[in-house]
C-alpha positions in Angstrom: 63.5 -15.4 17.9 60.8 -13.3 18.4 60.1 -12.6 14.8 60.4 -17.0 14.3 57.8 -17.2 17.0 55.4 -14.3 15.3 55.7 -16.2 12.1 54.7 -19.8 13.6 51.8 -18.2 15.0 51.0 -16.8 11.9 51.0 -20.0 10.1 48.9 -21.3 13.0 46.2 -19.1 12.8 46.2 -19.3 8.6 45.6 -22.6 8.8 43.1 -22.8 11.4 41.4 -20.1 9.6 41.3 -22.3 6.9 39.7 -25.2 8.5 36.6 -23.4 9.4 33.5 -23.6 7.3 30.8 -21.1 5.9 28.5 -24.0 5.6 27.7 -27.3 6.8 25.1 -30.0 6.4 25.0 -32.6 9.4 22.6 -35.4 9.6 22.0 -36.5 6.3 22.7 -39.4 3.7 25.1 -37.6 1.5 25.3 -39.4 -1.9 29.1 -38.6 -2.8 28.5 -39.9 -6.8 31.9 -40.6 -6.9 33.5 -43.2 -8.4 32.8 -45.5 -5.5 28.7 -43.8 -5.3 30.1 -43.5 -1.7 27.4 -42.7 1.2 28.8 -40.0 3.6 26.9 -38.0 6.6 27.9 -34.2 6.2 29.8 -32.0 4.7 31.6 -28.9 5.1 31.9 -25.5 2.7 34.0 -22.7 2.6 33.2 -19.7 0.2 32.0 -22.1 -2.5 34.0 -25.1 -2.1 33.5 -28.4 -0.4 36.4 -28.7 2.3 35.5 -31.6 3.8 33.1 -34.9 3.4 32.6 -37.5 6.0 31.0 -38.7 9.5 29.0 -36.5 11.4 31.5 -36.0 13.9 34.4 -35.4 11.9 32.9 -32.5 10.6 31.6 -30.5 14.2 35.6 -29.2 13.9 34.6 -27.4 11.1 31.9 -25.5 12.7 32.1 -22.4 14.6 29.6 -19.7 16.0 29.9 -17.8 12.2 29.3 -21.4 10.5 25.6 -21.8 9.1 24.5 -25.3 10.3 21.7 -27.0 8.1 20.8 -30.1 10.4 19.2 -33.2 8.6 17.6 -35.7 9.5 18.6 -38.4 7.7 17.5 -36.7 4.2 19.2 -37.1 1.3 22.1 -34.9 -0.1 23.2 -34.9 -3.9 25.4 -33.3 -6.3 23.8 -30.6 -7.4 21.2 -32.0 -10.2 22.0 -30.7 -13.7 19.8 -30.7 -16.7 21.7 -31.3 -19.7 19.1 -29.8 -21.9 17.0 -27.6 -21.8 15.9 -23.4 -23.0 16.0 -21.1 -19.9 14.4 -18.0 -22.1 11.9 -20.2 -23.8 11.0 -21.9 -20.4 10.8 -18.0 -18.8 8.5 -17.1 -22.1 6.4 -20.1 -21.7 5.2 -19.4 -18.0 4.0 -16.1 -18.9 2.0 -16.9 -22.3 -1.1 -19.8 -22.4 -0.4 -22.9 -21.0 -1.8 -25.8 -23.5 0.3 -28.7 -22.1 -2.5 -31.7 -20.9 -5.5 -30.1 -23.5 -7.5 -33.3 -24.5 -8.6 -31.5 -27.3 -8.5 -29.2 -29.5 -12.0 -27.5 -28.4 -9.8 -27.4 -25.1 -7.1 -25.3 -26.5 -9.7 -22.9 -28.3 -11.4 -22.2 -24.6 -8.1 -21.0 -23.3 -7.6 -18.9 -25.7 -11.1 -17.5 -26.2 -10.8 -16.5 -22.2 -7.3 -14.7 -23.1 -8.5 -12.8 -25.9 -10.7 -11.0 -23.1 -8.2 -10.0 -21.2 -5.9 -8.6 -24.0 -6.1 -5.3 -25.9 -7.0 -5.5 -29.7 -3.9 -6.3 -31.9 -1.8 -7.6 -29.1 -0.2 -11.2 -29.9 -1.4 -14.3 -28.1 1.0 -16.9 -27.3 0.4 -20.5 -25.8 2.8 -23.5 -26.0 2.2 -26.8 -25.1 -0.4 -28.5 -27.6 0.1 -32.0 -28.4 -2.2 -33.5 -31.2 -1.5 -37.3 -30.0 -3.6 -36.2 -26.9 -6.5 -35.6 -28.6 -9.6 -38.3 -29.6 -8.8 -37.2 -33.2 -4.9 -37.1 -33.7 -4.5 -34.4 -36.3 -3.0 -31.4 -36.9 -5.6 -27.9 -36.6 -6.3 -25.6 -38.8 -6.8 -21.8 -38.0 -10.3 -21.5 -39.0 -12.2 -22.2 -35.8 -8.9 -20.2 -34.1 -9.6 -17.4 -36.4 -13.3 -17.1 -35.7 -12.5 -16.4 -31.7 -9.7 -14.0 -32.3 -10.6 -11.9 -35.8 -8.4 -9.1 -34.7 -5.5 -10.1 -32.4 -3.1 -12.3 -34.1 -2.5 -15.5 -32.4 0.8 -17.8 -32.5 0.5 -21.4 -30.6 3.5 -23.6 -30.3 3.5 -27.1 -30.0 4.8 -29.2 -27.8 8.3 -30.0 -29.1 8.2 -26.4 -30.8 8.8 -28.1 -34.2 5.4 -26.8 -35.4 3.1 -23.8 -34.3 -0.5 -22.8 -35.2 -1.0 -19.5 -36.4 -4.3 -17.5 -37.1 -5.8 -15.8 -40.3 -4.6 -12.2 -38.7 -0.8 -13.3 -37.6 -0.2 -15.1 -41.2 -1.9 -11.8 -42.9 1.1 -9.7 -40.5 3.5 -12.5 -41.5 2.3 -12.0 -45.7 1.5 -15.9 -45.8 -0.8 -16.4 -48.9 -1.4 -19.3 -51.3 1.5 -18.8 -52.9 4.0 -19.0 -50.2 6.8 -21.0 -50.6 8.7 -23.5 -49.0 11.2 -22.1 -47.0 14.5 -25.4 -47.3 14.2 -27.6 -44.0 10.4 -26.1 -43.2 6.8 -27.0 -44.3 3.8 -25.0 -44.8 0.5 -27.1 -44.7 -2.0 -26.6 -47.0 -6.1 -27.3 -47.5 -7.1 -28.6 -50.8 -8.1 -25.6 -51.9 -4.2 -24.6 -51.8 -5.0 -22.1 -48.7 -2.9 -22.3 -45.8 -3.9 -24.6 -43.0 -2.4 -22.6 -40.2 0.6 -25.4 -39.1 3.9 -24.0 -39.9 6.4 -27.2 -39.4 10.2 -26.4 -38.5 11.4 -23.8 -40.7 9.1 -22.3 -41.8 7.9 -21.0 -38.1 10.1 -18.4 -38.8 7.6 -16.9 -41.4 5.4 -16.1 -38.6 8.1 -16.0 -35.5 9.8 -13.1 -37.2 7.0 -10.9 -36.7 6.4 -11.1 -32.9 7.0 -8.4 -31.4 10.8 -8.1 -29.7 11.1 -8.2 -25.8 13.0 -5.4 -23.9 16.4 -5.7 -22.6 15.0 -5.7 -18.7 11.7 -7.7 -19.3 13.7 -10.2 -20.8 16.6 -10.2 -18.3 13.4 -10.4 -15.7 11.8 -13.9 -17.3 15.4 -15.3 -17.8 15.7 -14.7 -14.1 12.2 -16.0 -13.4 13.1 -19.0 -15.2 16.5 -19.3 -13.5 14.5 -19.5 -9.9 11.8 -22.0 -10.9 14.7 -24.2 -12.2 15.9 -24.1 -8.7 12.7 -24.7 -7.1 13.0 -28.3 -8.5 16.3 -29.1 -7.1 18.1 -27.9 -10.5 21.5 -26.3 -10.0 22.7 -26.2 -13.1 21.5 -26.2 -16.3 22.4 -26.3 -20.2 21.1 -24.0 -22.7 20.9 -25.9 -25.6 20.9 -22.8 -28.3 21.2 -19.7 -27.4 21.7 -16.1 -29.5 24.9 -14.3 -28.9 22.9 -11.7 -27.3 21.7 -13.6 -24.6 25.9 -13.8 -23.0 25.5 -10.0 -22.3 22.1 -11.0 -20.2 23.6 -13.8 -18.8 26.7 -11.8 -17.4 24.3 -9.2 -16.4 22.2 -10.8 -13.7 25.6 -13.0 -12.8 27.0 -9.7 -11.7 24.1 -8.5 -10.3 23.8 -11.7 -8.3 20.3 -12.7 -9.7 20.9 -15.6 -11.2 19.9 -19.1 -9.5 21.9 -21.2 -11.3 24.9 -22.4 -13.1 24.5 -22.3 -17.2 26.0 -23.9 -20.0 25.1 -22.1 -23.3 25.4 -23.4 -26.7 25.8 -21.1 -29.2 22.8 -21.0 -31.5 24.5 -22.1 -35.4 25.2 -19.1 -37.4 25.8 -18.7 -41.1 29.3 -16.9 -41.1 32.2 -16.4 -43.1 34.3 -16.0 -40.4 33.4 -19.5 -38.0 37.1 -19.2 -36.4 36.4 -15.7 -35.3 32.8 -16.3 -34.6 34.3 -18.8 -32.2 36.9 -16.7 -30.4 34.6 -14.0 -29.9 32.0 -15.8 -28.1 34.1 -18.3 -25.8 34.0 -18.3 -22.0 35.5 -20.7 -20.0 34.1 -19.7 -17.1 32.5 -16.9 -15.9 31.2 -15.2 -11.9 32.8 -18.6 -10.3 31.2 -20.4 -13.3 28.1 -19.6 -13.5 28.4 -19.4 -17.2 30.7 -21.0 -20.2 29.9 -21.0 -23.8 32.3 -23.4 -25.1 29.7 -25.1 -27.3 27.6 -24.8 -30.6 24.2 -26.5 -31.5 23.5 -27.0 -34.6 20.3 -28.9 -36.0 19.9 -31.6 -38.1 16.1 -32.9 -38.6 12.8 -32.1 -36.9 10.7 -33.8 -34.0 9.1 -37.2 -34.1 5.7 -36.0 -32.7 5.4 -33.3 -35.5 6.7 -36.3 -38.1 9.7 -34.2 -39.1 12.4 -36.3 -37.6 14.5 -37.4 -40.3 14.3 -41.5 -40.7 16.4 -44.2 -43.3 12.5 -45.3 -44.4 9.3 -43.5 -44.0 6.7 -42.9 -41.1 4.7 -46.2 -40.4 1.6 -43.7 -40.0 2.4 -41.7 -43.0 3.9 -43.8 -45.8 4.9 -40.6 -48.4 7.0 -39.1 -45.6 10.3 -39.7 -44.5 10.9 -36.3 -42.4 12.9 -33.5 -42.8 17.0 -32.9 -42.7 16.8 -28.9 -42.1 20.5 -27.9 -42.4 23.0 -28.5 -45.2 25.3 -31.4 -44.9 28.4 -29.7 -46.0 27.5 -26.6 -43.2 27.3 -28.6 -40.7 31.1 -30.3 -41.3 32.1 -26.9 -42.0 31.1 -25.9 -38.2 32.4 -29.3 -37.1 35.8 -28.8 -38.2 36.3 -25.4 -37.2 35.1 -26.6 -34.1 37.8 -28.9 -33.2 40.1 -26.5 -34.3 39.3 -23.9 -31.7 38.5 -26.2 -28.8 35.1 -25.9 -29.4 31.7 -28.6 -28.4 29.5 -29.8 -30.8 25.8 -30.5 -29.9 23.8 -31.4 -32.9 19.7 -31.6 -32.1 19.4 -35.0 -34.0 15.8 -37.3 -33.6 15.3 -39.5 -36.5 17.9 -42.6 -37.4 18.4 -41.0 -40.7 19.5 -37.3 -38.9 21.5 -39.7 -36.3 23.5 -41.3 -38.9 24.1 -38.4 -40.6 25.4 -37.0 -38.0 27.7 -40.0 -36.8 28.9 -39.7 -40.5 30.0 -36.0 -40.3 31.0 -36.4 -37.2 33.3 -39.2 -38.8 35.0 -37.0 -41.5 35.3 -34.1 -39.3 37.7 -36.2 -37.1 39.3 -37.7 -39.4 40.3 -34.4 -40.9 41.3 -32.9 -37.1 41.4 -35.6 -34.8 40.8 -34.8 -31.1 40.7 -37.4 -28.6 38.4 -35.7 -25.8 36.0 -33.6 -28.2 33.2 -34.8 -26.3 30.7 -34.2 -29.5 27.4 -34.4 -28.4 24.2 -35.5 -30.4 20.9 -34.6 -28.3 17.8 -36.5 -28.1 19.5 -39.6 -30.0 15.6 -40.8 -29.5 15.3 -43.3 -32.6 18.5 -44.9 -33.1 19.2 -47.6 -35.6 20.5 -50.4 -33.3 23.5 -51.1 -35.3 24.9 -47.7 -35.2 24.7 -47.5 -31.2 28.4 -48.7 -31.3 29.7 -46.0 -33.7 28.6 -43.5 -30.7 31.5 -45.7 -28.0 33.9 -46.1 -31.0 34.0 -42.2 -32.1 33.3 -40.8 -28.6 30.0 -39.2 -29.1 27.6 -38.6 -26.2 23.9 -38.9 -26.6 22.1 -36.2 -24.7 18.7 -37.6 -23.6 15.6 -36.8 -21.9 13.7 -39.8 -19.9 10.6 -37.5 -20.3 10.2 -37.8 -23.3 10.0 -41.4 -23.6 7.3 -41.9 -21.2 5.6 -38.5 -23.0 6.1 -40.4 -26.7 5.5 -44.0 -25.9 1.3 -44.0 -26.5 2.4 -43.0 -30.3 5.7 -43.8 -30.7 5.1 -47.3 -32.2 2.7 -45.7 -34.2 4.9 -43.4 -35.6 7.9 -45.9 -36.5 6.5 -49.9 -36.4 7.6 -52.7 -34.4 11.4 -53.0 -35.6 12.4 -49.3 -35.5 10.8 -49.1 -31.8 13.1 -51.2 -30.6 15.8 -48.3 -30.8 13.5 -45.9 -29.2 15.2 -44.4 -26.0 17.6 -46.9 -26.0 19.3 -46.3 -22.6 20.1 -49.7 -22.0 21.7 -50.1 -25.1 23.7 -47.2 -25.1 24.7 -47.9 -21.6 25.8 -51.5 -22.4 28.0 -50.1 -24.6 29.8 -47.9 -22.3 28.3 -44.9 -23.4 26.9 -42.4 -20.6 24.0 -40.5 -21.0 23.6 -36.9 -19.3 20.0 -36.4 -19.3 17.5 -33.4 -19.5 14.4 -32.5 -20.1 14.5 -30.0 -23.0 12.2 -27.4 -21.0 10.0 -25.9 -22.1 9.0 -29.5 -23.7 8.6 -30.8 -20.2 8.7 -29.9 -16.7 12.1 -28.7 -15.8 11.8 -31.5 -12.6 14.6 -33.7 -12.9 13.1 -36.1 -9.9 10.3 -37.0 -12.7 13.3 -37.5 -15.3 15.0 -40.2 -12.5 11.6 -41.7 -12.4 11.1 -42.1 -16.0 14.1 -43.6 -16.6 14.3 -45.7 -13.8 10.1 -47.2 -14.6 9.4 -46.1 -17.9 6.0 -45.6 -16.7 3.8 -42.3 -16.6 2.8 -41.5 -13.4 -0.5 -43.6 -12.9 2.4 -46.8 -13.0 1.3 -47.4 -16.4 2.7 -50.0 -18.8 2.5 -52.2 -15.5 6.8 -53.2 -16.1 7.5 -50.3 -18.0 7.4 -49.4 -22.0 10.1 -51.0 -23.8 11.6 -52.4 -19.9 14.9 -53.6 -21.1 16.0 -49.8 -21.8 15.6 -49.3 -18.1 18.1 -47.4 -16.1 19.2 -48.3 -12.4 18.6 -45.5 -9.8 22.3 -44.7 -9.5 22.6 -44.7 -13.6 19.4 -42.0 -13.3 21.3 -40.1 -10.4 24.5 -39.9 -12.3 23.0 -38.8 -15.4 21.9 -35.4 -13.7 25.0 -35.1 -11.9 28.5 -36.4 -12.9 27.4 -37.6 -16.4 25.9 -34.2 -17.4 28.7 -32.4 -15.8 31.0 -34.5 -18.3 28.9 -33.8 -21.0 29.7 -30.7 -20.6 34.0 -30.8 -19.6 32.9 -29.7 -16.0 33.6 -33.0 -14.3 36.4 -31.6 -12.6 34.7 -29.2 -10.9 30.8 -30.0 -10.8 29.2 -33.5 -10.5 30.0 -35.1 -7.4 30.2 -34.4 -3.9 34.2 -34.4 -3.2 36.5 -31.8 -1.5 37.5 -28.8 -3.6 34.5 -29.3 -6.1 32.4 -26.4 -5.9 29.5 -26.9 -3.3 26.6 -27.6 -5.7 23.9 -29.9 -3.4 20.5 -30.8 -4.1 18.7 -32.3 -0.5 15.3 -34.0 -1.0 13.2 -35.0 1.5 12.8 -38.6 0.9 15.9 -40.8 -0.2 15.0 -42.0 -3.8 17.9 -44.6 -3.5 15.5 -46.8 -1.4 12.0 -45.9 -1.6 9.9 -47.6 -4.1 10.3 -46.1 -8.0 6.8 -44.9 -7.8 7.4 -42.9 -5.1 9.8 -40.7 -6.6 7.5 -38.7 -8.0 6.2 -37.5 -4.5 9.7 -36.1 -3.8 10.7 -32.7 -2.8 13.6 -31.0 -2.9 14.1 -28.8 0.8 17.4 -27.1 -0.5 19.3 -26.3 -3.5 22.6 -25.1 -3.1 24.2 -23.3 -5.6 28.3 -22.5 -4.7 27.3 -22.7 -1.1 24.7 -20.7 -1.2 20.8 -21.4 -0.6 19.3 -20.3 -3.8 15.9 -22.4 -2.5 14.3 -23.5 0.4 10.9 -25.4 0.9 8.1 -24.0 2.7 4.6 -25.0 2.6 3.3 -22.5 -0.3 5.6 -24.4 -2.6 4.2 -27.4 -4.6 1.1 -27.3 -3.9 
């Protein structure tokens, strides 16, 4: 009897144990993004799962003198926000090298880097990213020459924007071997003067001519800007992010500061494409369905189809409205990409093909097509990212064979001064289409592609909810039928990207036993006015229960 009475009490004590949080968030509006988009008050955490969501006073049971309380006042709480796409390293790289994003010009560009050259020693590489020719008075690619003149002796390597095309001076291309007579590497351009002499621009594939020859980052300094890059992400309310092409290499990083617990957030990596003989073992090798309480999986391969719009190498059916003799570039072999494709569904594996143009979009649906037909999979969850010019009539084919398109609101609000430059009246009407993709059932996780834009997914939810840059311009938006609703915008960083991405069951949504991912601004975005999204702050990103950032007033200024 004694023994039955020990046991009971036992069982007692377990499951009070059990009802006791770690965490728990009282006081606020707690936007559940379920299937409902219910509106709860707090919620409750133990280790790193959500044990509880509901009224403030349901929850006090949950709270003891070991609980961490973070009291609200009326703030809003979301599922931890989730880019779909962006490039940790690259974004890591790109806040330690020049910083050309908003030059007006390219004189602009030229002082920033003439101030850099003073600081380096001679023969050390400069880097800046950023430059964007459609923000200049005269909308044209550079050449080196002037670039050259300010930096004789230390080669210098500028990225673009989009990173589809870089800048490179006389001394890096003279490193790099890059003469007159340098050829065109398959899926890359090298521009040219009339005099046959290189102008500097290397488009898509051929950056690599120059790219091969920076110098290689060590193991720890690299680990250290991956980890940088990891805590600025969380700074703007990012919990999770995916890393749309990544080297096998960077999995040993990634599992290194996991273990060391200096990694910010949650990562899904796509495997960078890689010619191989072996795809099936290339696959097996790789895979991780979850890692450190999933913080990292690799389930997923991007491959590349066709360039950027801004550099005019997106692929498209009919030629550049601005540029009549081109029609963009395809950069990867048909029959290679349906290689990957297949093996792909074979081994449970995610495709994510970067695909811009409507030409590289249909291709893509196409191979896409045959590769299903050959090894049908119901829930593949293919992926096309960007899907930014889309031929109207093929926005069904993406519903009717299951492929999401991976977008990024900033980038139509970035684009949309040129766009309809770039691709005439007709074709602009499939430019961003959210609306119509949505329409069509089709969900959109979105992104940002960092280092392209600002890893700030508060500016994407404005963008996609206004189409409007942040001065409120076009007055009803750009294109104003491809408008999302604010809970459309929400969802996309949340339980739309975590779909994207076969984490729905786990990440997404605030509901009990999902892992406790939560984002808490300070103003709710769900009521405010659209404009004034863009004056919200995250106060807390949570990351598996714990607070991997925390406002203070040094932070956004």
């Amino acid at each position: 009897m004694i023994k039955i009475l020990l046991l009971i009490g036992l069982i007692i004590m377990s499951c009070t144990n059990s009802k006791t949080a770690d965490l728990v968030i009282i006081g606020g509006k707690v936007a559940t993004v379920d299937n409902n988009f219910s509106i709860a008050e707090a919620v409750a955490v133990q280790d790193d799962k959500i044990i509880f969501v509901g009224t403030n006073k349901d929850v006090k049971k949950y709270i003891t003198d070991k609980t961490k309380v973070i009291e609200l006042n009326s703030e809003l709480v979301l599922p931890g926000l989730i880019d779909s796409h962006g490039h940790l390293t690259g974004y890591g790289k790109s806040l330690e090298h020049i910083d050309l994003v908003g030059t007006n010009s390219f004189q602009e560009v030229l002082n920033l880097v003439k101030e850099k050259v003073k600081t380096v020693e001679q023969g050390e590489w400069i880097r800046g990213r950023g430059w964007d020719q459609n923000d200049w008075e005269i909308m044209e690619f550079p050449t080196h020459q002037a670039l050259s003149k300010i930096s004789p002796n230390n080669p210098v390597m500028l990225s673009r924007i989009d990173g589809h095309a870089i800048l490179a001076n006389q001394k890096a291309m003279e490193i790099a071997g890059i003469d007159s007579y340098t050829a065109n590497p398959d899926g890359g351009k090298i521009f040219h003067e009339a005099n046959g002499k290189p102008t500097g621009i290397f488009l898509d594939n051929a950056e690599v001519l120059i790219t091969d020859h920076l110098p290689k980052y060590s193991s720890e300094k690299l680990r250290k800007i991956i980890q940088n890059a990891a805590y600025q992400c969380a700074k703007y309310g990012l919990t999770g992010m995916g890393d749309a092409g990544i080297p096998t290499s960077r999995i040993d990083d990634y599992k290194y500061l996991i273990d060391n617990g200096e990694m910010s957030i949650r990562v899904n990596a796509m495997l960078s494409d890689t010619v191989t003989a072996d795809l099936n073992n290339f696959f097996q090798k790789h895979k991780i369905d979850s890692y450190g309480n999933d913080f990292l999986r690799v389930k997923s391969v991007k491959l590349y189809a066709d360039g950027a719009l801004g550099s005019r190498g997106a692929a498209l059916l009919e030629p550049y409205s601005d540029d009549l003799e081109n029609s963009g570039l395809l950069v990867t072999e048909n029959s290679h990409m349906l290689e990957v494709c297949k093996a792909a569904l074979e081994l449970d594996f995610q495709v994510c093909t970067h695909a811009i143009g409507d030409k590289a979009i249909r291709t893509m649906l196409d191979i896409y097509e045959e590769a299903l037909q050959e090894n049908p999979k119901a829930d593949h969850r293919f992926r096309i990212e960007h899907s930014q010019i889309v031929n109207l009539a093929d926005v069904s084919r993406y519903a009717d064979l299951g492929v999401i398109p991976a977008m990024q609101p900033q980038h139509a609000v970035s684009d949309m001064p040129w766009t309809e430059d770039r691709i005439g009246p007709e074709r602009v009407k499939g430019a961003y289409a959210f609306r119509s993709f949505l329409d069509e059932g089709v969900i959109i996780p979105c992104g940002s592609d960092f280092p392209v834009e600002i890893p700030n997914p508060l500016i994407g939810i404005h963008n996609a909810v206004t189409r409007q840059d942040e001065s409120g311009y076009p007055k009803v938006g750009w294109l104003p039928e491809q408008k999302m609703t604010i809970e459309e915008a929400i969802k996309g960083y949340t339980i739309w990207a975590a779909y994207a991405a076969f984490q729905e069951d786990i990440l997404g949504s605030i509901e009990v036993d999902k892992l406790a991912d939560f984002t808490i601004l300070d103003c709710d975005i769900l009521t405010i006015e659209p404009a004034e999204i863009l004056n919200t702050k995250p106060i807390y990103t949570i990351v598996g229960g714990e607070i991997q950032y925390q406002a203070n007033n040094n932070d956004f200024q």
